[in-house]
C-alpha positions as a Markdown table, in Angstrom:
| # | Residue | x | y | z |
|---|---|---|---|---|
| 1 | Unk | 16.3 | 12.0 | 10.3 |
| 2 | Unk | 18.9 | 9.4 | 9.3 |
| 3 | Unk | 18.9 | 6.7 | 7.1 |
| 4 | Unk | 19.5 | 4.5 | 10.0 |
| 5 | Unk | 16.0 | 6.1 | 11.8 |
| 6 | Unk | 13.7 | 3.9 | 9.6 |
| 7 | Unk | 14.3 | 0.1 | 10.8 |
| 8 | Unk | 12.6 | -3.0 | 10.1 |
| 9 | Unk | 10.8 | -2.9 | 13.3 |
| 10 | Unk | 9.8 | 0.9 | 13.2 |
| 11 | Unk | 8.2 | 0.4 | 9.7 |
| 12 | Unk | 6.4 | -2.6 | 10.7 |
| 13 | Unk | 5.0 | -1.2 | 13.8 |
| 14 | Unk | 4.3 | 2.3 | 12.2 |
| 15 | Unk | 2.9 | 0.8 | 9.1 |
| 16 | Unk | 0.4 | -1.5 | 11.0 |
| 17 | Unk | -0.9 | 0.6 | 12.8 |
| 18 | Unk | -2.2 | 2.9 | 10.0 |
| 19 | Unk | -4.7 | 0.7 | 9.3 |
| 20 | Unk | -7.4 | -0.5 | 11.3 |
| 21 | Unk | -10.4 | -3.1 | 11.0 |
| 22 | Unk | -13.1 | -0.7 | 13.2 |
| 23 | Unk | -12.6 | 2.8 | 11.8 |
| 24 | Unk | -11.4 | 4.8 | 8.7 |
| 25 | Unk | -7.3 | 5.0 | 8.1 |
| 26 | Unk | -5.2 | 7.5 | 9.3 |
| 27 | Unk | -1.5 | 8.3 | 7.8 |
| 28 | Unk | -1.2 | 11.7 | 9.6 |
| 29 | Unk | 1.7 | 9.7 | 11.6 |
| 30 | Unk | 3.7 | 8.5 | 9.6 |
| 31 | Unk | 3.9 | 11.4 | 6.9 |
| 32 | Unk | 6.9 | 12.7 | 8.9 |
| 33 | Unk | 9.0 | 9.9 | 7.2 |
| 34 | Unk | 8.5 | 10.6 | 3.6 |
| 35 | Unk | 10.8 | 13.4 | 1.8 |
| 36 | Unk | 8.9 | 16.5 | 0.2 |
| 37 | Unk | 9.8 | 15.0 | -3.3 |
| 38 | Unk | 8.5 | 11.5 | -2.9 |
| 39 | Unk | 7.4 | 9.9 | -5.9 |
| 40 | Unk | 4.6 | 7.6 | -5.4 |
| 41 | Unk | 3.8 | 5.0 | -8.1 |
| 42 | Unk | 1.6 | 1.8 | -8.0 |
| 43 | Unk | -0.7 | -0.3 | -10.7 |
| 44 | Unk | -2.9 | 2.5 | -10.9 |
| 45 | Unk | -0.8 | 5.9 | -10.4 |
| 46 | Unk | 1.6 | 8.2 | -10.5 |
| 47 | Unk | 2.1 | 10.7 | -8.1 |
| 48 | Unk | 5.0 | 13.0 | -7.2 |
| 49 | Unk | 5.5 | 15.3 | -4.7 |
| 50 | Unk | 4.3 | 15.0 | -0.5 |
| 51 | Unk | 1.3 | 17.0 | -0.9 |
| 52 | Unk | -0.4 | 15.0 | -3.9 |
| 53 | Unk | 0.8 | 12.1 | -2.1 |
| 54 | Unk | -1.2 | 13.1 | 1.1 |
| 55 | Unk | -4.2 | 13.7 | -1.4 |
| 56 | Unk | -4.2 | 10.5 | -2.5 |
| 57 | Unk | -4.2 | 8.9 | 0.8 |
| 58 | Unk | -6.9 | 11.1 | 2.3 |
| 59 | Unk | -9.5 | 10.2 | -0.9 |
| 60 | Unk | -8.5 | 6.6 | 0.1 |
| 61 | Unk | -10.1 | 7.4 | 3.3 |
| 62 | Unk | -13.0 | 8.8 | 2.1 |
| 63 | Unk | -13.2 | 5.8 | -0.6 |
| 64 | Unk | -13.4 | 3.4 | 2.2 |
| 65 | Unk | -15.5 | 2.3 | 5.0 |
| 66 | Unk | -12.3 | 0.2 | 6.4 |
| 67 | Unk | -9.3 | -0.6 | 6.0 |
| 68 | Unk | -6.9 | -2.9 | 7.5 |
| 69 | Unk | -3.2 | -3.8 | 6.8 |
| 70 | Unk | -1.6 | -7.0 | 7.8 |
| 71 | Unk | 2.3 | -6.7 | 7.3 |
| 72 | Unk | 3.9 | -10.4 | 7.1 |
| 73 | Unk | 7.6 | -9.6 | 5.7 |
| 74 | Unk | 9.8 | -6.2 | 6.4 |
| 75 | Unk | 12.9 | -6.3 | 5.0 |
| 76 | Unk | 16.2 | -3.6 | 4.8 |
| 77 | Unk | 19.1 | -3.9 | 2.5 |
| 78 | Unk | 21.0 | -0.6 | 2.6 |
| 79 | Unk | 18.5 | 2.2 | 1.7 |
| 80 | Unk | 15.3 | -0.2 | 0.5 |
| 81 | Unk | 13.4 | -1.5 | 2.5 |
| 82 | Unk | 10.5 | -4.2 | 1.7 |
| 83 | Unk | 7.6 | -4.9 | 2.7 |
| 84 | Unk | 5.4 | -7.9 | 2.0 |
| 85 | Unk | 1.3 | -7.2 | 3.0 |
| 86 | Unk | -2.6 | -8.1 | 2.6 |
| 87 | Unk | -4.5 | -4.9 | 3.0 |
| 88 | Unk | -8.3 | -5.6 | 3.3 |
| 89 | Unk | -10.5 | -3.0 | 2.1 |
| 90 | Unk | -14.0 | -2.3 | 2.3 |
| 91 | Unk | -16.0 | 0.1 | 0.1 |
| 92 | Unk | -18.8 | 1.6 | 0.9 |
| 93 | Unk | -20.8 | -0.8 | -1.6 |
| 94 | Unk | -18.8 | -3.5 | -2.3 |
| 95 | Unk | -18.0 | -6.4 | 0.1 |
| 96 | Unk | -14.3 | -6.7 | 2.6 |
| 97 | Unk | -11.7 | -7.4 | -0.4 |
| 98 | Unk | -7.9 | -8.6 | 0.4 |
| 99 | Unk | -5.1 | -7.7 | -2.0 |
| 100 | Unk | -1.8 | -8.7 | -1.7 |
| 101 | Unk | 1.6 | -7.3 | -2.2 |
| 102 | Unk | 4.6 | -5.3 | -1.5 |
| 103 | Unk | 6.1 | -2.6 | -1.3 |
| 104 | Unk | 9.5 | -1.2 | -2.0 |
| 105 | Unk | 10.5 | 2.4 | -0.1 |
| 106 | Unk | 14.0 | 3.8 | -0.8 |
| 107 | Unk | 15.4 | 6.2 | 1.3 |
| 108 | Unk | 17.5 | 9.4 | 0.5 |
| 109 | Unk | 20.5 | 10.7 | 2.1 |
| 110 | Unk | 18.3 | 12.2 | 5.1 |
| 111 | Unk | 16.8 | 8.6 | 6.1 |
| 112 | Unk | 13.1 | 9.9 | 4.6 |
| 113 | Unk | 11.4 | 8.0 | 1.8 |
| 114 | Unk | 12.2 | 9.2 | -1.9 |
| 115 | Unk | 10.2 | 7.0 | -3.5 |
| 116 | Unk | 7.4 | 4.2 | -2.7 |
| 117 | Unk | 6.3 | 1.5 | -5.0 |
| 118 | Unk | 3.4 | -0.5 | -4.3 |
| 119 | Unk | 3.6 | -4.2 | -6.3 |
| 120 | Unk | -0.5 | -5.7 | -6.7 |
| 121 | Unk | -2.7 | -7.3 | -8.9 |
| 122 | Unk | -5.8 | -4.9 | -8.3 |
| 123 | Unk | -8.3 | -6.3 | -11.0 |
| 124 | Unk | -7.5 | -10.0 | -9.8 |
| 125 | Unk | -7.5 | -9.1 | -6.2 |
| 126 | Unk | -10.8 | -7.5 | -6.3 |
| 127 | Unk | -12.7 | -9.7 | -8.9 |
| 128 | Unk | -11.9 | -12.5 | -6.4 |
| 129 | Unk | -14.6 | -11.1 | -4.4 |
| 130 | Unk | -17.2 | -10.5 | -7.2 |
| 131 | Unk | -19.7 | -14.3 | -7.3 |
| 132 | Unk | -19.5 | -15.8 | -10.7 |
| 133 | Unk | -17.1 | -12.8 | -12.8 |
| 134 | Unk | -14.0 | -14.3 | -11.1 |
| 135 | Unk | -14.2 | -17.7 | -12.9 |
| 136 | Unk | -14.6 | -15.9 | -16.4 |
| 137 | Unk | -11.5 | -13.5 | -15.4 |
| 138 | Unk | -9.4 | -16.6 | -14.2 |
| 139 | Unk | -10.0 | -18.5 | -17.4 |
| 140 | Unk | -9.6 | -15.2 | -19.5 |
| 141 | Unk | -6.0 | -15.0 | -17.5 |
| 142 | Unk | -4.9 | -18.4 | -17.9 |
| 143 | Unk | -5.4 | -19.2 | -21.8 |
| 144 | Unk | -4.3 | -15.2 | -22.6 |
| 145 | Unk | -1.7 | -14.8 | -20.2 |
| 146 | Unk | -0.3 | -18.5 | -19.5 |
């Protein structure tokens, strides 16, 4: 695989289709694309190497009743490529909850992804969804934080 073999329109069609609003995730296809050393790192993780990261993704699965990923923005510039989302979840408890972010996926020599990280506000995302707890977080945020 190239670095030319990941496009704009390859990740966004690939990457939407992971997701879906009926039924459980699924990655299985596009695995093929990321390097056996990727190093996987968002708000809440670290993880390095293809086989932790295909661990991680399955306990996702389990985590969740649905899943569903919107892509709005994919952009390439040399070997990163961007990706601007909402990925609604729902927990087997807990309520549909959006977050919103991006991601950033470099590629290596051979076109496969080296490294992927995910850009979110987890806490604020999902305490959006939680009656009452979000004004008390909002408030907390704006006279601590700005």
């Amino acid at each position: 695989m190239n670095q030319d073999a990941l496009s704009v329109d390859l990740v966004k069609e690939q990457w939407s289709k992971t997701y879906s609003k009926d039924k459980k995730p699924d990655w299985s296809h596009i695995f093929p694309y990321y390097s056996e050393d990727i190093v996987f790192h968002d708000s809440i993780q670290k993880i390095e190497g293809k086989r932790d990261f295909e661990k991680m993704c399955n306990r996702l699965t389990k985590r969740c009743r649905s899943l569903h990923m919107d892509i709005k923005n994919v952009v390439k510039d040399g070997n990163i490529i961007y990706m601007e989302w909402t990925m609604t979840m729902a927990f087997r408890v807990f309520p549909s909850t959006p977050m919103y972010g991006t991601t950033r996926l470099t590629l290596g020599e051979d076109g496969r992804i080296i490294e992927q990280r995910d850009y979110y506000d987890i806490w604020g995302d999902i305490i959006n969804g939680i009656p009452l707890f979000w004004r008390v977080y909002r408030f907390f945020m704006r006279v601590f934080f700005g």
